[in-house]
N, CA and C atoms as a LAMMPS dump frame, in Angstrom:
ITEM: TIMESTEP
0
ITEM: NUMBER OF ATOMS
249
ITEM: BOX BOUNDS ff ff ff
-5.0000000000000000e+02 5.0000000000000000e+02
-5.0000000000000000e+02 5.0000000000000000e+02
-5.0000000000000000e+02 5.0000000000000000e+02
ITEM: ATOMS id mol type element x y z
1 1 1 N 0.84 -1.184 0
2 1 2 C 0 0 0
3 1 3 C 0.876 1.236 0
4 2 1 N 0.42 2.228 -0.833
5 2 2 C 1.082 3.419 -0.708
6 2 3 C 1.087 3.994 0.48
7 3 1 N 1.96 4.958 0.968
8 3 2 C 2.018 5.662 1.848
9 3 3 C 0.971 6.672 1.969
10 4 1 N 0.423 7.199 0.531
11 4 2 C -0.458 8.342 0.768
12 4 3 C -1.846 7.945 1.652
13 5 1 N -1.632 6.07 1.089
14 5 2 C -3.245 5.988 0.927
15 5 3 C -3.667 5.764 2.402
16 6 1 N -2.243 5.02 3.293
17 6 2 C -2.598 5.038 4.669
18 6 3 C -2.549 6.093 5.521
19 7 1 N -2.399 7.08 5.018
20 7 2 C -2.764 8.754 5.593
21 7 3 C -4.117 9.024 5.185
22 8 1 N -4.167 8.694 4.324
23 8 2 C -5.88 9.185 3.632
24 8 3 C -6.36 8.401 4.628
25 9 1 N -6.301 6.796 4.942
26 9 2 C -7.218 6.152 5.813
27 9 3 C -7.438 6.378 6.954
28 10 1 N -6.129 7.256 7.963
29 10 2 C -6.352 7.167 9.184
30 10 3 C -6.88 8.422 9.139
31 11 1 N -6.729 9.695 8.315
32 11 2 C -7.344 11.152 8.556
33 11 3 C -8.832 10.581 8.302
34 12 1 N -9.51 9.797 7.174
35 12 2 C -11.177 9.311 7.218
36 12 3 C -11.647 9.022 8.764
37 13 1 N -11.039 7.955 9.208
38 13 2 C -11.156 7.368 10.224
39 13 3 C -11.575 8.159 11.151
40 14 1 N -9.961 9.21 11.528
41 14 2 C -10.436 9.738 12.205
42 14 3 C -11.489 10.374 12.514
43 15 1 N -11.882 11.537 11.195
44 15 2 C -12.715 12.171 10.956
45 15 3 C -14.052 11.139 11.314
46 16 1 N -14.208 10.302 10.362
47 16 2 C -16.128 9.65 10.979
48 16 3 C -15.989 9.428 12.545
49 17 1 N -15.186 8.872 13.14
50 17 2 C -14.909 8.643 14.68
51 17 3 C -15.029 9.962 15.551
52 18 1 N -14.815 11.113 15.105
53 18 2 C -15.176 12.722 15.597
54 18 3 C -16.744 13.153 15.488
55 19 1 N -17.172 12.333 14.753
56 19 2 C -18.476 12.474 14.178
57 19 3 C -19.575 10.955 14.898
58 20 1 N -19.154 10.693 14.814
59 20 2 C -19.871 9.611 16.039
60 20 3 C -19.509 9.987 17.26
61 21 1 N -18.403 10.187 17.626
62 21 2 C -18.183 10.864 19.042
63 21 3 C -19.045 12.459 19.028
64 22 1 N -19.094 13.213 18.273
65 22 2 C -20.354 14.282 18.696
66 22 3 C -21.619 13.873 18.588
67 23 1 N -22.33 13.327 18.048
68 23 2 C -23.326 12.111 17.75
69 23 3 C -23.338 11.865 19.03
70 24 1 N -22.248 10.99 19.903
71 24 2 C -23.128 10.629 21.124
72 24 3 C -23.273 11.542 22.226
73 25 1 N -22.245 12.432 22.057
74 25 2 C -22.417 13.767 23.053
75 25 3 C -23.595 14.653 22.748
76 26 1 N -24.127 14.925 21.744
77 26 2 C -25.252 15.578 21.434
78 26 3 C -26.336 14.684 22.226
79 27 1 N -26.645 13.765 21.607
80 27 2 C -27.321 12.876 22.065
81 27 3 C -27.595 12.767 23.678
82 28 1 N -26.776 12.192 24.143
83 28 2 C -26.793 12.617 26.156
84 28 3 C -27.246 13.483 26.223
85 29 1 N -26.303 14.737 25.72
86 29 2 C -27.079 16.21 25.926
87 29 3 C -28.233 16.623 25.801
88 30 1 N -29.182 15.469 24.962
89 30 2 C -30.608 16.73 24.92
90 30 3 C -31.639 15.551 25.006
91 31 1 N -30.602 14.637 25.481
92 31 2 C -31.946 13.501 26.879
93 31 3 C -32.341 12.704 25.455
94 32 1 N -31.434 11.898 24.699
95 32 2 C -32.057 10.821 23.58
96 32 3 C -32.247 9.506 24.237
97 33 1 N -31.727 9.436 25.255
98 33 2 C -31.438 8.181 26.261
99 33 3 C -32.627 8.076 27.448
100 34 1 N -33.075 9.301 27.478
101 34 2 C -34.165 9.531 28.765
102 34 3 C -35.068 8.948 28.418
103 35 1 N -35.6 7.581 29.712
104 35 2 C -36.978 7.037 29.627
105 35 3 C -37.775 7.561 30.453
106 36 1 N -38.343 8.904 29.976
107 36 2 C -39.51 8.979 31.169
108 36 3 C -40.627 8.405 31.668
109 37 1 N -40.965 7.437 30.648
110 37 2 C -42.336 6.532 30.56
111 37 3 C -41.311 5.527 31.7
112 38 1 N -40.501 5.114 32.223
113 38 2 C -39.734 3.798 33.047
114 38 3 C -40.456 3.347 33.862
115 39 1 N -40.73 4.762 35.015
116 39 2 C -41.154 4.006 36.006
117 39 3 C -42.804 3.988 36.212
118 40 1 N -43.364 4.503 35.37
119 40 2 C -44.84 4.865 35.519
120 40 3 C -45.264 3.422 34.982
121 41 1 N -44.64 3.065 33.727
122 41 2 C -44.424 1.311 32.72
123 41 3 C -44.104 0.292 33.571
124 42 1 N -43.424 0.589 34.763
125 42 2 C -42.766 -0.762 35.781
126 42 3 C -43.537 -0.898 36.801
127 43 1 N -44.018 0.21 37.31
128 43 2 C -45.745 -0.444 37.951
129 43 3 C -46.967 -0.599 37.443
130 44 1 N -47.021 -0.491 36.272
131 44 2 C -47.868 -1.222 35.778
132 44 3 C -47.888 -2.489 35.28
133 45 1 N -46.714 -2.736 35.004
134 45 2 C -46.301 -4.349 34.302
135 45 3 C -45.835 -4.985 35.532
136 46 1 N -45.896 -4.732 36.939
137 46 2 C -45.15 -5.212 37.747
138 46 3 C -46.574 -6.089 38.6
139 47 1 N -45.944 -7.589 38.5
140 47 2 C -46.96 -8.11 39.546
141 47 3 C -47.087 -8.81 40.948
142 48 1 N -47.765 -8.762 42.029
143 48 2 C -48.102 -9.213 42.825
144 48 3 C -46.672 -9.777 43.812
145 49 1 N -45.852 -10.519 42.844
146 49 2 C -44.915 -11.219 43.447
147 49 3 C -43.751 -10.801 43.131
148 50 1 N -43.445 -9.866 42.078
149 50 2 C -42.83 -8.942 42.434
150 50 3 C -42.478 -7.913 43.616
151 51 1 N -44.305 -7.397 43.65
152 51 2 C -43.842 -6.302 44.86
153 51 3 C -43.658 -7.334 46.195
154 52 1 N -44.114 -8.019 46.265
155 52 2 C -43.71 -8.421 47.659
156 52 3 C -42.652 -9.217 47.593
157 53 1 N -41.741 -9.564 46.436
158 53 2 C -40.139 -9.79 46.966
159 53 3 C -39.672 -8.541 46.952
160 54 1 N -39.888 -7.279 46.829
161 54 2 C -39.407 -6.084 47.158
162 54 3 C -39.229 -5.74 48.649
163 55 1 N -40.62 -6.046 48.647
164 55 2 C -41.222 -5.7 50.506
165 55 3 C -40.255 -6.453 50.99
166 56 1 N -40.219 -7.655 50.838
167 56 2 C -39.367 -8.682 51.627
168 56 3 C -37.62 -8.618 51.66
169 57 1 N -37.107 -7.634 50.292
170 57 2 C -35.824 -7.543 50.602
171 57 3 C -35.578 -6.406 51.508
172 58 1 N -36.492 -5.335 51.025
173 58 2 C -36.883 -3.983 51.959
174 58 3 C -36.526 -4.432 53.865
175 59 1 N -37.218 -4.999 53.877
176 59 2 C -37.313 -5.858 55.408
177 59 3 C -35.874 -6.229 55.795
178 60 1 N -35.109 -7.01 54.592
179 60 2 C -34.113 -7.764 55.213
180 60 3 C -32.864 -6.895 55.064
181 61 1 N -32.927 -5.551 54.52
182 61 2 C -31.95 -4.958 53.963
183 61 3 C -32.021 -4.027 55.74
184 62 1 N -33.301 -3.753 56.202
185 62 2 C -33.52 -3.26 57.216
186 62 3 C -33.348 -3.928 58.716
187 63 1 N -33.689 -5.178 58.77
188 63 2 C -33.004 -6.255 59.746
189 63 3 C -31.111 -6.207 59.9
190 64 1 N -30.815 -6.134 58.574
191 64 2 C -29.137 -6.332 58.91
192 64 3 C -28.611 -5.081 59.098
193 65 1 N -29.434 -4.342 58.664
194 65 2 C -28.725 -2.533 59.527
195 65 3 C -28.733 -2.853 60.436
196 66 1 N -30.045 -2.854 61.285
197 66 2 C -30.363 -3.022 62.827
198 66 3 C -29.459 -4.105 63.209
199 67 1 N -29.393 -5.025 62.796
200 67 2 C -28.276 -6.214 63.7
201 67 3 C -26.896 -5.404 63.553
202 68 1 N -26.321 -4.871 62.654
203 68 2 C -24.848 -4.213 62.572
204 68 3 C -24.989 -3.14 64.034
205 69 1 N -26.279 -2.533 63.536
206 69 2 C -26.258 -1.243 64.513
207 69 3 C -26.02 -1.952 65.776
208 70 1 N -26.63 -3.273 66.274
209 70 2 C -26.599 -3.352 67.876
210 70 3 C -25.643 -4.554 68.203
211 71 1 N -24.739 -5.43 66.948
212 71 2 C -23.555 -5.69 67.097
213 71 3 C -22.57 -4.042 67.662
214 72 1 N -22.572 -2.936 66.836
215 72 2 C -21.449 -1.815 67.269
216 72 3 C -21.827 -1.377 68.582
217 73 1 N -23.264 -1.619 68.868
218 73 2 C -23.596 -0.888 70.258
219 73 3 C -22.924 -1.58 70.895
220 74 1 N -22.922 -3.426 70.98
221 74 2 C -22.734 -3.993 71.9
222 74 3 C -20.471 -3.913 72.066
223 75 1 N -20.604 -3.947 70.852
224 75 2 C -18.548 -3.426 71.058
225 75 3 C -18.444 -2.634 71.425
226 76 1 N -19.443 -1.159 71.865
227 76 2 C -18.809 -0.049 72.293
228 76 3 C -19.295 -0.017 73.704
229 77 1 N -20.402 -0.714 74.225
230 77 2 C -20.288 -1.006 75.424
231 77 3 C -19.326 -2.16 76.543
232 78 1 N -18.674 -2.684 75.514
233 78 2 C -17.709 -3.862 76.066
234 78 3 C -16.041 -3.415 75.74
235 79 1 N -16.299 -2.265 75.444
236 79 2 C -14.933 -1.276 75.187
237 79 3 C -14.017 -1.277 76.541
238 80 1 N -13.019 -1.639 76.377
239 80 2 C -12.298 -1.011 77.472
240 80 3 C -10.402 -0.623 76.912
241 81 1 N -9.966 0.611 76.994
242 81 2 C -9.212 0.863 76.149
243 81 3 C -7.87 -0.055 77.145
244 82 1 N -6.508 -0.183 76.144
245 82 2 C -5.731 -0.855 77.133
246 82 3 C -5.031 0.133 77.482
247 83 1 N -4.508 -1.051 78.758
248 83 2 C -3.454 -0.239 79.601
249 83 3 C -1.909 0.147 79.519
């Protein structure tokens, strides 16, 4: 291959690759990605046993705070610094 022609290829290249890269920055920018219909669509399609494995992780995500919380209570009442 000539030399010219692999200059010609990488300046193309580059160039469409500048152009897909503003393409996706435009894009982000003026919300092409935004689902506003998401969550209004996910309770409606959402059923029964869904929400209540929610409820139920809800619960357990809230049980192991509380056990951490009164594991640290119980180390900081059994604290004694050394001597």
């Amino acid at each position: 291959m000539s030399e010219d022609i692999v200059i010609l290829m990488i300046g193309v290249s580059t160039f469409l690759g500048a152009i897909g890269l503003g393409a996706l920055i435009w894009a982000v920018k003026t919300g092409q990605f935004d689902d506003h219909n998401k969550f209004t669509d996910a309770v409606r399609h959402d059923n029964e046993e869904d929400l209540q494995d929610a409820a139920m992780m809800a619960a357990k995500k809230k049980a192991y705070k509380e056990k951490i919380r009164q594991e640290r209570l119980e180390k900081e009442k059994n604290y004694r610094p050394a001597d």
